[in-house]
N, C-alpha and C positions, 0 to 999 in steps of 0.2 A: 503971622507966621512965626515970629521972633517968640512972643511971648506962648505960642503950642510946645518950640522946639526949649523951652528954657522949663518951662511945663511937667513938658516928657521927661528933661533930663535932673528933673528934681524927683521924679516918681521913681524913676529907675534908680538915683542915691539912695533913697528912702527905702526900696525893694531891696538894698544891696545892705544895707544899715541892719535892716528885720536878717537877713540870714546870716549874719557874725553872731547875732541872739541867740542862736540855736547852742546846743548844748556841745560842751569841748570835746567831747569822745562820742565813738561810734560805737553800736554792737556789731558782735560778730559769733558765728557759731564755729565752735569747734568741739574737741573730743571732748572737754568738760561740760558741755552744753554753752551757754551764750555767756561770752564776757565780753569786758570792754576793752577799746583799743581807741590808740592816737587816732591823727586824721592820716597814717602811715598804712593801719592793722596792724599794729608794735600792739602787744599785751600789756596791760597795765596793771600795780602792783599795789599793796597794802602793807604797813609795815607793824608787826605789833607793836612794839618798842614807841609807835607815835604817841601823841597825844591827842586828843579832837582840837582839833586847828592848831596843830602845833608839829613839824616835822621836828626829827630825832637825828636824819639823818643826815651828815654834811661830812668833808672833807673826802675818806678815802671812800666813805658810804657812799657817797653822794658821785662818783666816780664810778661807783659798779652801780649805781643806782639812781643813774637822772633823775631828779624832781620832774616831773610833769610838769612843764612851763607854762604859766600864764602871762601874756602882754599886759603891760603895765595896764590898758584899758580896760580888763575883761574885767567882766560883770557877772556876781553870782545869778544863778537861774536853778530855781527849783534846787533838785538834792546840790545841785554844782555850787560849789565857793571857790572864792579864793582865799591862800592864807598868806602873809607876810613871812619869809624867810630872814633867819638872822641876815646871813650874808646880803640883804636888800632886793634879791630877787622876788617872783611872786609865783607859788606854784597851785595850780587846781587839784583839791578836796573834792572828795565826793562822802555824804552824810559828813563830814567833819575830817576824816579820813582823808590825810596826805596821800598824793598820786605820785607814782615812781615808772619807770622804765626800765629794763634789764640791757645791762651791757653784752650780753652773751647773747641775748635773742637778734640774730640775724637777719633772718624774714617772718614776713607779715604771719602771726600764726603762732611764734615760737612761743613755748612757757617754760623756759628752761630755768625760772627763778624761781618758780610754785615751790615751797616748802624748803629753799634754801636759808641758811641760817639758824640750822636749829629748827625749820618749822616755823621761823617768824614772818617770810616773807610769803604773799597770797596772792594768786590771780585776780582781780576785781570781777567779780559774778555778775552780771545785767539783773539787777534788782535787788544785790545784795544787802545785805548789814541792814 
């Protein structure tokens, strides 16, 4: 009975291990047709100014414009990366493209950063770039 119940509960770590794998954002449909979003429905953002695996943005940018946070442990998967932040943080890429956040968007849904800046800042499209 000992070693079914130690068994079961290494299957179930293992079943819980496989779904942290899965990819850091979700789709969601809205009026642009299908973009990405946190695990919140926050809309997630592109910034021209980046570089491929290289954010541009920090200090007051990075204030109106979260980095898209990745846990010290995550693991690229598919288009998903991580990139190393100056500041030592770690934030998730998608095709090389730093991921951002908008300070203004409230609830789940908002895109109130789509083409602020001049037009540098983008909603992340589901299968974009």
């Amino acid at each position: 009975m000992r070693i079914a119940i130690g068994l079961s509960a290494a299957i179930l770590a293992f079943s819980a291990s496989l779904s942290f794998a899965a990819e850091p954002a979700m789709e969601m449909d809205s009026s642009m047709g299908k973009i990405y979003t946190d695990s919140k429905d926050m809309t997630l953002y592109t910034y021209d100014k980046d570089e491929m695996g290289k954010s541009n943005c920090y200090d007051k940018c990075a204030t109106n414009w979260p980095p898209f946070a990745a846990m010290g442990d995550a693991m690229a998967e598919g288009d998903w990366t991580v990139i190393d932040r100056t500041d030592g943080t770690k934030q998730w890429a998608y095709k090389g493209k730093p991921l951002y956040l908008f300070v203004q968007d409230k609830k789940a849904g908002d895109m109130m950063g789509d083409g602020k800046g001049d037009g540098a800042w983008h909603v992340l499209m589901a299968g974009a770039m």
